[in-house]
PAZAPA-4460 file (N, C-alpha, C; in steps of 0.05 Angstrom, whole numbers, plus 32768, in hexadecimal, padded with zeros to 4 digits):
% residues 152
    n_x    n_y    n_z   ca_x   ca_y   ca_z    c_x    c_y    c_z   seq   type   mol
   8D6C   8396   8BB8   8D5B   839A   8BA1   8D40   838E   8BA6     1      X     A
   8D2A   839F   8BA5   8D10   8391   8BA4   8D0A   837F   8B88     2      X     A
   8CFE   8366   8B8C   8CF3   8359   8B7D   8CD7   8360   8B74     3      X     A
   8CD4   834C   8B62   8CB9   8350   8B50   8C9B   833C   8B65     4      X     A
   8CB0   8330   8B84   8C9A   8323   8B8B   8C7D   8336   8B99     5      X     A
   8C6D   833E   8B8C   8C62   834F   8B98   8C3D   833C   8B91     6      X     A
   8C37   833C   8BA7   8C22   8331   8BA4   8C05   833B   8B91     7      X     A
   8C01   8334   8B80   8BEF   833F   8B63   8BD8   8328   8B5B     8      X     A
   8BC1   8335   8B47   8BAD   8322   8B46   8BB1   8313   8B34     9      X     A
   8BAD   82FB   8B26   8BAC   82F3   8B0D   8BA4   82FB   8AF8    10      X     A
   8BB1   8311   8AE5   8B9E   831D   8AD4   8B89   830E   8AC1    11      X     A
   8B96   82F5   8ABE   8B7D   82E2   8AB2   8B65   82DF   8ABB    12      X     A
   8B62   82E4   8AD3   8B4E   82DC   8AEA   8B41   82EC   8AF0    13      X     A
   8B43   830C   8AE5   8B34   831C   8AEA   8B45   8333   8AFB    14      X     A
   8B3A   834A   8B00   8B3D   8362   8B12   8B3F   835A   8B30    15      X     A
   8B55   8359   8B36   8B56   8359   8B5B   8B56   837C   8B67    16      X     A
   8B49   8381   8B7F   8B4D   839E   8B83   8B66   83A3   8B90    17      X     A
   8B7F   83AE   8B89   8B92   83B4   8B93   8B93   83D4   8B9C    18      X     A
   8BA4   83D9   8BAD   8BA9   83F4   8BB9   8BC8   83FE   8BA9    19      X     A
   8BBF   841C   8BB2   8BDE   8425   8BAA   8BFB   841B   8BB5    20      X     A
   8BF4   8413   8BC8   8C0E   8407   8BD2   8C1E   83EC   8BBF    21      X     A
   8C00   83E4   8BAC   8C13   83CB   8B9F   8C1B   83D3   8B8B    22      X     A
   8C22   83EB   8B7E   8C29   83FB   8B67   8C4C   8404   8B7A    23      X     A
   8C65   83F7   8B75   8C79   83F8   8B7F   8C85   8402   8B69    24      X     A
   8CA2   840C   8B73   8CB5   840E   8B5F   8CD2   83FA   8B6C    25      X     A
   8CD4   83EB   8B4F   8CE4   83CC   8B54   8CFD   83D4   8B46    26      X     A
   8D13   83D0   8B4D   8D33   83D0   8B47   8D36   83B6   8B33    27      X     A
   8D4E   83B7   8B1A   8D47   83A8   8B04   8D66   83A2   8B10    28      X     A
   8D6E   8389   8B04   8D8A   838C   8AFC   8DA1   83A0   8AF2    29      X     A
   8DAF   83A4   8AFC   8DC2   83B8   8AEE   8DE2   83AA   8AEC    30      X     A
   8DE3   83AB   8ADE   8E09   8394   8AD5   8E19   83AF   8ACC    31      X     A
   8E26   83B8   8ADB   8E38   83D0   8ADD   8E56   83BE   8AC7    32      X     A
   8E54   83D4   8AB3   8E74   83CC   8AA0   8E75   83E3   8A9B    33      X     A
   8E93   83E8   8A92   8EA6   8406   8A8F   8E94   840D   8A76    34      X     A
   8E91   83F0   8A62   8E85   8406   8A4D   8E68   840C   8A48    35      X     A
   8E5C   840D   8A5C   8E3D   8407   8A58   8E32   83FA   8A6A    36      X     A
   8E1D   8400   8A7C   8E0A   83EC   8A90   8DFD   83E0   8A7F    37      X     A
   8DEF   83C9   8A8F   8DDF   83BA   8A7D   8DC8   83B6   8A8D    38      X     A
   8DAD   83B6   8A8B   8D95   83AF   8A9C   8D85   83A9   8A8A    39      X     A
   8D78   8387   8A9B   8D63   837E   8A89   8D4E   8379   8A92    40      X     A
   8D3C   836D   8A8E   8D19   836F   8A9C   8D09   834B   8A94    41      X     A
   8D0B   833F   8A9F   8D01   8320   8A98   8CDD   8320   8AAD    42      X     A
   8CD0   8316   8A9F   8CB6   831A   8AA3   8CAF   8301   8ABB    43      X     A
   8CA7   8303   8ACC   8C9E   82F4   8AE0   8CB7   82F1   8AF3    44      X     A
   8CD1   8302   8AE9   8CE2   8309   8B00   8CE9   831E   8B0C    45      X     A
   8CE4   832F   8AF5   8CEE   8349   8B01   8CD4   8357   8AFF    46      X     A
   8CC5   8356   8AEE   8CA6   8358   8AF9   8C99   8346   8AFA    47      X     A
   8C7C   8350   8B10   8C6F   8344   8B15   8C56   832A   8B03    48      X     A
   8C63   8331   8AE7   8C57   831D   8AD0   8C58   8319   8AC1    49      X     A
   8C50   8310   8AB1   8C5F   8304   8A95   8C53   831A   8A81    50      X     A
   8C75   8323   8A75   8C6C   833D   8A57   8C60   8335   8A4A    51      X     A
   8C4E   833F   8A35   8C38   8338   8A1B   8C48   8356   8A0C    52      X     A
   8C44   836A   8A1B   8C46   8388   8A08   8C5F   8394   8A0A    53      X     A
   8C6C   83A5   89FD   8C7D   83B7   8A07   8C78   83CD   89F1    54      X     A
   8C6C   83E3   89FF   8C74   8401   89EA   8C86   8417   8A03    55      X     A
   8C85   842E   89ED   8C97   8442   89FF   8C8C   8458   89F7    56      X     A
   8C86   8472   8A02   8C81   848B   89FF   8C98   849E   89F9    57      X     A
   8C97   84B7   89E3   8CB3   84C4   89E6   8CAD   84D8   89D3    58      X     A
   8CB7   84EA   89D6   8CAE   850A   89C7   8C9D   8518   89D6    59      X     A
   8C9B   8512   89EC   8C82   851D   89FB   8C82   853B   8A04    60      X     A
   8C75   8545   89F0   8C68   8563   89ED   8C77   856F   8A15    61      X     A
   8C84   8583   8A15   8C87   8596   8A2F   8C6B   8596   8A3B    62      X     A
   8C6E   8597   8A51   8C40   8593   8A69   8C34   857B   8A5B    63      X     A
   8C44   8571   8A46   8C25   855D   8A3F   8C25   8543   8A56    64      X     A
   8C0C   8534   8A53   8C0C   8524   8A6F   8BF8   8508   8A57    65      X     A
   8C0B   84F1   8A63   8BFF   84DC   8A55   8BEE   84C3   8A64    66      X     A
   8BE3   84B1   8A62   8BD6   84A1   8A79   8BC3   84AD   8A75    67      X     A
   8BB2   84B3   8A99   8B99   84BB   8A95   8B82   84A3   8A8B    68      X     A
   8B84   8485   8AA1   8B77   846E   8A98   8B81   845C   8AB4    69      X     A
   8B6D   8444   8AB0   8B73   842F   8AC9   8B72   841C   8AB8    70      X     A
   8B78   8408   8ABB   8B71   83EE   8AB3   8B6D   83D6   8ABA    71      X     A
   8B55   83CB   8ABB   8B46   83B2   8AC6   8B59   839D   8AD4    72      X     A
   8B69   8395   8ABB   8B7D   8379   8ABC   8B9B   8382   8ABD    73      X     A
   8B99   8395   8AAC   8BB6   839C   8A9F   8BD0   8398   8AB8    74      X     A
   8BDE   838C   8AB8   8BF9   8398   8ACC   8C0E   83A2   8AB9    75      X     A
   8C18   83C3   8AC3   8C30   83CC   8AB8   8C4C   83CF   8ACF    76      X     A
   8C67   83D1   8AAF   8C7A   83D9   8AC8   8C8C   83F0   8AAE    77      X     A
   8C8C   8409   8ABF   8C89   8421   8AB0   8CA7   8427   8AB6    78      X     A
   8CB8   8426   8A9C   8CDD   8431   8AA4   8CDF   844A   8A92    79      X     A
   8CE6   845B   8AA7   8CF7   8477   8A9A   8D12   846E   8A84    80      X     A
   8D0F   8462   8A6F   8D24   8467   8A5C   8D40   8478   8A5F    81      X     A
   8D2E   848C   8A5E   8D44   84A5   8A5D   8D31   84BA   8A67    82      X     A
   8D3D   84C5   8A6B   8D32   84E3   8A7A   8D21   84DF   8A91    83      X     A
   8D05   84E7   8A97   8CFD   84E9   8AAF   8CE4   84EB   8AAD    84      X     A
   8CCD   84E0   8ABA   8CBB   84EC   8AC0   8CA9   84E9   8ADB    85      X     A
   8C93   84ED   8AE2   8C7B   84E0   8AF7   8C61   84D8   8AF2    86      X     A
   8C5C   84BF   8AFE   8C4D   84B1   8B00   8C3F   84B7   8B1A    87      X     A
   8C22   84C1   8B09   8C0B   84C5   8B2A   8BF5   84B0   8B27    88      X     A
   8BFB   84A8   8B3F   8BEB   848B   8B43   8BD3   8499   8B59    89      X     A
   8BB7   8481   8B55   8B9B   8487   8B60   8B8C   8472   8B5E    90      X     A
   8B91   8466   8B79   8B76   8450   8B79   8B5E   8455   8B89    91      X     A
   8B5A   8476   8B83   8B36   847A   8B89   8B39   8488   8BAA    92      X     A
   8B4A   8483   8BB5   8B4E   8488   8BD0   8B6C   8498   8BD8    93      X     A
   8B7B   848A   8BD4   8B99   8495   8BD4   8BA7   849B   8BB3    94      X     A
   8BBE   84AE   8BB5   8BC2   84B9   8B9E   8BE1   84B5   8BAB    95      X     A
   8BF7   84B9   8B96   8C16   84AE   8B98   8C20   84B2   8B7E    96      X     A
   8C32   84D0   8B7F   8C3E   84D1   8B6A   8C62   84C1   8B65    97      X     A
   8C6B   84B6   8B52   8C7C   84AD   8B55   8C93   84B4   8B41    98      X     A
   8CAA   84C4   8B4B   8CC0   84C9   8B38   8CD1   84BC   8B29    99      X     A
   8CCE   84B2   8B0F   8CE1   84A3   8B02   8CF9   84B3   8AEE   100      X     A
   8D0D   84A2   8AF0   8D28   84B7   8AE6   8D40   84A5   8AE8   101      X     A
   8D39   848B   8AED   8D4C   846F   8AE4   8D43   8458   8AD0   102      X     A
   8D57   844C   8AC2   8D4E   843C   8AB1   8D56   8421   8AC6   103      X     A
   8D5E   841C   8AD6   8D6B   8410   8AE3   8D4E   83FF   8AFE   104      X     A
   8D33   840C   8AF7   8D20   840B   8B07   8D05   840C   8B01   105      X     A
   8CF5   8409   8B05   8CD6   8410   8AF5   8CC1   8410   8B0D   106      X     A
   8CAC   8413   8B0A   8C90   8417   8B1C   8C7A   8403   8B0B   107      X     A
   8C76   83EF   8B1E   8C67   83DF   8B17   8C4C   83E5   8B21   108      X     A
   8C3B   83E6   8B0C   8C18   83F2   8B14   8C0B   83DB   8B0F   109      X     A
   8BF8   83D1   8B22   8BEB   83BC   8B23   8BD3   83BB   8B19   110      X     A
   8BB8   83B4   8B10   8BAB   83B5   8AFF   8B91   83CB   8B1A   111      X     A
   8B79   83DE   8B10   8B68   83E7   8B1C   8B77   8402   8B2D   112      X     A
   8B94   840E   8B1A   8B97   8425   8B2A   8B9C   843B   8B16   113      X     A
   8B91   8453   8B12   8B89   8468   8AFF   8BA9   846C   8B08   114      X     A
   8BB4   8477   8AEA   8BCC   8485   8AE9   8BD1   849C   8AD2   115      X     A
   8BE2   84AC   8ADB   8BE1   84C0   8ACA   8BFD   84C9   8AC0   116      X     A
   8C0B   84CC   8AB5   8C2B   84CE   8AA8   8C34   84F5   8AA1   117      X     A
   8C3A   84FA   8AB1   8C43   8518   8AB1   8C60   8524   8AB4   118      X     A
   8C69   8541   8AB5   8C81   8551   8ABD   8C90   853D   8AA8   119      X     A
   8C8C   852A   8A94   8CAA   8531   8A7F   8CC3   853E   8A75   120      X     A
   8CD4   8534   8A80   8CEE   8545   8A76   8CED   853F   8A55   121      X     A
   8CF8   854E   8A4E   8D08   8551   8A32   8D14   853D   8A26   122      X     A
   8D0D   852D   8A14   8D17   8518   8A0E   8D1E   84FD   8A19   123      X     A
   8D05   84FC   8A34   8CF8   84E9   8A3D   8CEC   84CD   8A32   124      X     A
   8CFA   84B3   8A36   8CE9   84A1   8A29   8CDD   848B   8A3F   125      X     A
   8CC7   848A   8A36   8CB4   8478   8A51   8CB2   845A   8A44   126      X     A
   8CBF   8443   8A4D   8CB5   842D   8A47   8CA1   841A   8A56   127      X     A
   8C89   8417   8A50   8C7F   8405   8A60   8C81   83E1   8A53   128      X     A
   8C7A   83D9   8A6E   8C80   83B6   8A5C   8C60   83AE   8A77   129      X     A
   8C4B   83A5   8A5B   8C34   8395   8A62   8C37   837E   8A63   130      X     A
   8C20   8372   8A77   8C16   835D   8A78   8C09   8350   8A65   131      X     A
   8BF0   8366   8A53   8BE0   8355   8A38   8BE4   8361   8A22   132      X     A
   8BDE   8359   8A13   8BDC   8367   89F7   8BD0   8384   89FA   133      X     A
   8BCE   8393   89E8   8BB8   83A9   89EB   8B9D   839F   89E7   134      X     A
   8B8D   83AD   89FA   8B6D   83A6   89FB   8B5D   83BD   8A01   135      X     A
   8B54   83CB   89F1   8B45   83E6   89FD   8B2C   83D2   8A13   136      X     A
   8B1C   83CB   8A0F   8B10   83BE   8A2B   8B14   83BD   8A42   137      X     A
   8B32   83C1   8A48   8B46   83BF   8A59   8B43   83D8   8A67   138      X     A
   8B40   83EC   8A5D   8B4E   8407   8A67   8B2B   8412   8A6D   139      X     A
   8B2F   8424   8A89   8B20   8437   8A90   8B2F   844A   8A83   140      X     A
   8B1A   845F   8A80   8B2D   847B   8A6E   8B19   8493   8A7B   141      X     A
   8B03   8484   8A84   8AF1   849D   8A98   8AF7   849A   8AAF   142      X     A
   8AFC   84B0   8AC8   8B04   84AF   8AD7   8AE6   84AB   8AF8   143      X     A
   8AD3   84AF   8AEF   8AB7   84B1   8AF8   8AB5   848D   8AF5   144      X     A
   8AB8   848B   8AD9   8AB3   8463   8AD0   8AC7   8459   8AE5   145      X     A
   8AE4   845E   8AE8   8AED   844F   8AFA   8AE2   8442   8B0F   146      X     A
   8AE3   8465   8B1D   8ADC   8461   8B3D   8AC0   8452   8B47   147      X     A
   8AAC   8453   8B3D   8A96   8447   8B36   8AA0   841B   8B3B   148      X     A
   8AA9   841C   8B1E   8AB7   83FF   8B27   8AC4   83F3   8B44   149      X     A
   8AE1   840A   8B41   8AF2   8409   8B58   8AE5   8401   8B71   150      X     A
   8AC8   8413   8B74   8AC8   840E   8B93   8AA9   8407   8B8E   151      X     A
   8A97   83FD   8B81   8A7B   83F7   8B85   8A7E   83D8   8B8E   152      X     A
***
């Protein structure tokens, strides 16, 4: 099982430039019983930092596509619930789509990499678990504004 040790910036401290390669997908616990698995997610172990947020996405319209943003500080770790979807990752240079379809696992995105949330199955639920509170300040949402940042 990969761990959450993955080397990341201090989001307190500001924006470090990370590459796609530090956006992993990390194996959680899984406690196998006859009546039910059990998997849980402890912050600064099984990810790379300590939770502040947790929401989840779900009803998601057939083609609709969610994301579409980077974010300065933010670190996420994004679990397929139930059903399925992909995660297309872009830090300005390289691009990496990533298939999720276990609850058992997640894709940890590190702060300064544009992502985009697409191909939803049917009764799909996406949970992500943040690092901060919500902060619109936080989020690039133009994709021109990113790259500009990213690499000037």
């Amino acid at each position: 099982m990969q761990t959450a040790r993955l080397a990341h910036s201090d989001h307190k401290a500001g924006p470090a430039i990370m590459t796609i390669e530090s956006c992993q997908v990390l194996d959680l616990p899984k406690i196998h019983d006859p009546r039910g698995n059990l998997t849980f997610v402890e912050g600064n172990t099984h990810v790379p930092f300590a939770i502040e947020r947790v929401y989840y996405l779900y009803d998601v319209p057939g083609g609709s596509e969610r994301g579409g943003h980077a974010h300065r500080q933010l670190h996420q770790f994004i679990i397929a619930m139930s059903g399925s979807f992909d995660v297309l990752l872009d830090d300005g240079q390289d691009k990496k789509r990533v298939h999720l379809s276990r609850s058992y696992n997640g894709l940890y995105v590190c702060p300064m990499i544009w992502r985009e949330l697409d191909n939803f199955s049917s009764g799909s639920v996406c949970m992500v678990l943040a690092s901060t509170k919500y902060d619109e300040a936080d989020y690039y949402r133009d994709y021109p504004t990113f790259m500009r940042a990213r690499w000037s």
